[in-house]
N, C-alpha and C positions, 0 to 999 in steps of 0.2 A: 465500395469494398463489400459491403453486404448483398452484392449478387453474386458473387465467386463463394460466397459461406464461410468468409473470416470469421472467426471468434477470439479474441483477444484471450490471453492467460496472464491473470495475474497473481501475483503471490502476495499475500497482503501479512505482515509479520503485525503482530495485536500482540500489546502488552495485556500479561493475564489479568492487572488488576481494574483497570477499566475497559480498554478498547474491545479485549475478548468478550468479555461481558455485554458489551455492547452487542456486539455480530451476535452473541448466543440472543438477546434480549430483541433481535431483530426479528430471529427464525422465530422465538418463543412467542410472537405475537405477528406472527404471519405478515411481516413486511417485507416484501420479497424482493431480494439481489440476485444478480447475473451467479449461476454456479458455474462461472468460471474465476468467481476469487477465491483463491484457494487460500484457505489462514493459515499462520504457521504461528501456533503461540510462542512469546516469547517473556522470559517475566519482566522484561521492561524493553520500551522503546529504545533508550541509548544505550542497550546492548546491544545494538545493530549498527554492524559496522560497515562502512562502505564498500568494504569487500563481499561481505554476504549479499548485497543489492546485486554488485556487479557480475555476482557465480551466478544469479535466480538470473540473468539478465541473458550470460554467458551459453545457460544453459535453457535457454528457450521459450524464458517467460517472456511475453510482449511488454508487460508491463509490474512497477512495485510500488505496490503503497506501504506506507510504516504511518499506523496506529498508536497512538500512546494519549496518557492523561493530560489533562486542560492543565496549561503553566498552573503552580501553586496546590496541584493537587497529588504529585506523583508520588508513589509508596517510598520511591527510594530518594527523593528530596528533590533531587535537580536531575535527572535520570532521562528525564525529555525533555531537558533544556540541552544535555550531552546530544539530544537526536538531532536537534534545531541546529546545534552548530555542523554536527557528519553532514545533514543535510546539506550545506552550502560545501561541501567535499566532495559529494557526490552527484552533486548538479556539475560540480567541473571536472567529474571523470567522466560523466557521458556527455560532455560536451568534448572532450578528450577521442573518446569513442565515436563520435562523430551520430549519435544519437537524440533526438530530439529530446528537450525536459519534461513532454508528459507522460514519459513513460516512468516517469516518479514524480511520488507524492507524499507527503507527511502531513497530517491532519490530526486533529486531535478530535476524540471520542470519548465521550465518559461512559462508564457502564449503562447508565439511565438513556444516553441517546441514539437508541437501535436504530430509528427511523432514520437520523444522522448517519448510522454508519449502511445503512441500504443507501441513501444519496449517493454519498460519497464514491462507495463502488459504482454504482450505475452511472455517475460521469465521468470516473475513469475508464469504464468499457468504452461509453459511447465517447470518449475525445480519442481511446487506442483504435477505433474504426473508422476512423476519420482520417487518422496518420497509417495506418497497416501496420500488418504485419514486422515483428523484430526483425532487421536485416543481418543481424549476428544469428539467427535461426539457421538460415541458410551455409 
């Protein structure tokens, strides 16, 4: 795929109180990720509802990650434990969709682990270049 100049797009939704902090705490110390994840703050991870994955999906992302706090540590108590469960919703809508599962992901980030969240994207670039391009693009 990286001979035809695929670049994967992903939307990565970061709850503000760690995972953003994280990606800010990545740039802040020069640990460099694909600028093709685009973040979209949100103030918590299970505010993310499996519709909002499947519109970024609908509308031409390759790929979505949702970011949120380590179990036990979320602002709003259980708020990504709410993400953990959508997750298993929306692993069987784009199974629905007829969509491979790595084109989403949930992973947890705390502010302090920027190098964690440069990882994380850089293996969801390099597994979306491996599978192609979104076929709901087309």
């Amino acid at each position: 795929m990286e001979e035809n100049g695929f670049e994967p797009v992903i939307v990565s939704f970061c709850c503000n109180w760690c995972s953003y902090a994280g990606a800010d705490a990545a740039g802040t110390a020069k640990q460099q990720y694909p600028s093709n994840v685009h973040i979209v703050r949100v103030m918590c991870s299970g505010m993310v509802h499996p519709n909002m994955v499947i519109d970024a999906l609908n509308s031409g992302a390759d790929g979505v990650l949702v970011c949120g706090c380590h179990p036990g540590d979320c602002h709003y108590r259980d708020g990504n434990l709410r993400a953990q469960q959508r997750a298993e919703a929306i692993e069987m809508a784009l199974e629905d969709f007829g969509l491979e599962p790595e084109r989403f992901r949930l992973e947890w980030v705390s502010a302090s682990e920027g190098a964690r969240f440069a990882q994380v994207a850089s293996e969801m670039v390099a597994a979306l270049k491996e599978i192609g391009p979104n076929p709901l693009k087309a």
